[in-house]
N, C-alpha and C positions, 0 to 999 in steps of 0.2 A: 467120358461123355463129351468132353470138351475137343476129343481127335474127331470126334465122329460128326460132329455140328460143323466143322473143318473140314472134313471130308464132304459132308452134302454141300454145304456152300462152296466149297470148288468144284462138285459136280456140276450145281445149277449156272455156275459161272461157263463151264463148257457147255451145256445144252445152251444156255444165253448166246455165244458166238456162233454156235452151230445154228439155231433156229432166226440169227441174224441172216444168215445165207440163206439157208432152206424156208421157204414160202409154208406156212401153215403151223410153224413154231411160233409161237410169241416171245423169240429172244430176250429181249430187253426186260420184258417182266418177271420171266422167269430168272434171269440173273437177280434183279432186285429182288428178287426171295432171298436170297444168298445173306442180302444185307438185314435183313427183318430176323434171318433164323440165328446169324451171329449176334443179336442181343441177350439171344439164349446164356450165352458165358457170361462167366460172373466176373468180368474182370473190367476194373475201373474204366481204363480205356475203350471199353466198348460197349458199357453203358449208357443210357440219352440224356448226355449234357446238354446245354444249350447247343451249342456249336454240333455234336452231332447229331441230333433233331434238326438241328436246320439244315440241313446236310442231306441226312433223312428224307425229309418233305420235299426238300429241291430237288432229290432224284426222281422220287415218286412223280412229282410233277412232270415232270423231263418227262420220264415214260410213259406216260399217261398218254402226253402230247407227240411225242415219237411216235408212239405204238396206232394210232388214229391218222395222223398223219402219210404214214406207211401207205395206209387205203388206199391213198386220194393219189399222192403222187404219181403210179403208173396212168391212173388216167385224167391227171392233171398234163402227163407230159405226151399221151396221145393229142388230146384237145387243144394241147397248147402248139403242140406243132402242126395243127391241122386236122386231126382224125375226128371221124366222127361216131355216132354212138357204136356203128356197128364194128370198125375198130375195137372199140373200149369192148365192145362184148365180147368180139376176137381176140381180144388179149385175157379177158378174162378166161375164156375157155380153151385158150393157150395153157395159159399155168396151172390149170384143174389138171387140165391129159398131162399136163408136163410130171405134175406132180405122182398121180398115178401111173407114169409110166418109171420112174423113178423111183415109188415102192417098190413094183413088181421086174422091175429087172436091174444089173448093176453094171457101176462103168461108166453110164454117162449122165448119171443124177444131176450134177453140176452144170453140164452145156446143155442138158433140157431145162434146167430151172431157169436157164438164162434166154435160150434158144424162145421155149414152149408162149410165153409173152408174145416177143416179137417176132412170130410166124402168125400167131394167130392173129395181130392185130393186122397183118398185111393180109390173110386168105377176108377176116371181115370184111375189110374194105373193097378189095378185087370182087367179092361177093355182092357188096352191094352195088357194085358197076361203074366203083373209082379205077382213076390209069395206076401207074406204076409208082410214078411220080409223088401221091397223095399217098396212097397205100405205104408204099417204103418210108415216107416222112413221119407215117403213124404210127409203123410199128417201132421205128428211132427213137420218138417220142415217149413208147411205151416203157424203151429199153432203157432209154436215159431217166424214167420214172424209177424204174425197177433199181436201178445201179445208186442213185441214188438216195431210197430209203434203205438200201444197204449200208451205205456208207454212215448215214445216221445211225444207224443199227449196231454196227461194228464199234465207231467211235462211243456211241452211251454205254457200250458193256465194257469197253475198256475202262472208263469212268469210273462205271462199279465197281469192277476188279481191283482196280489201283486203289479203291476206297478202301473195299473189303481189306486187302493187303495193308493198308496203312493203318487199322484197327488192331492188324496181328500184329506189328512189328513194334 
């Protein structure tokens, strides 16, 4: 029982890193399952002491706040370099096709997740009859959003992981 609780929570620990890249996983929460399902073992060290309860809660928090966070950034970083809603809508309906294009075909899953953002927050904005200039600073904005809550993403489930692992050892 206790290999098999080991084995999901290093599953949920890769789907956690994978869904930190891929757009439409909830990375980071689903990693922190990894940590809730290892209280399952009965062994001293990975029961909720003080110290790991507070541990516990501080991740929870973290990802609560990461994962909400995540939202806003891409179109914090269109707005903040200039773009305006129609932008932000183009980047949102960037990462939708990106994403379903990404389901249904293989190969370039990765430079559309990154791509599918900022095209769309550039075709928004030329749509709505911004120059080059505005439009390219939008979709930048999107991308450095995007790249961004990645990088929190990737960093909190390392977090976990190193946690998880220092439970088992």
């Amino acid at each position: 029982m206790e290999l098999m609780i080991v084995i999901v929570g290093i599953l949920l620990i890769t789907i956690g890193f994978v869904g930190s890249i891929v757009p439409g996983i909830p990375g980071p929460p689903i990693a922190y399952l990894s940590l809730i399902i290892l209280l399952l073992i009965d062994k001293p060290r990975v029961q909720l002491s003080e110290n790991n309860y507070f541990v516990l809660v501080s991740l929870g928090i973290v990802t609560i706040l990461i994962t909400i966070i995540d939202f806003y950034l891409p179109i914090w970083g269109t707005k903040k370099f200039g773009g305006t809603s129609s932008g932000t809508s183009g980047s949102t309906a960037g990462l939708i096709l990106a994403i379903l294009l990404t389901i249904f075909t293989s190969g370039l899953g990765v430079f559309l997740l990154i791509l599918g953002p900022f095209i769309g927050a550039y075709l928004g904005e030329k749509k709505s009859g911004n120059t080059n200039e505005v439009a390219l600073k939008s979709a930048l904005g999107s991308f450095v959003g995007f790249i961004s809550g990645t990088f929190m993403k990737l960093i909190l489930v390392l977090v976990i992981t190193l946690h998880f692992a220092s439970l088992l050892i």
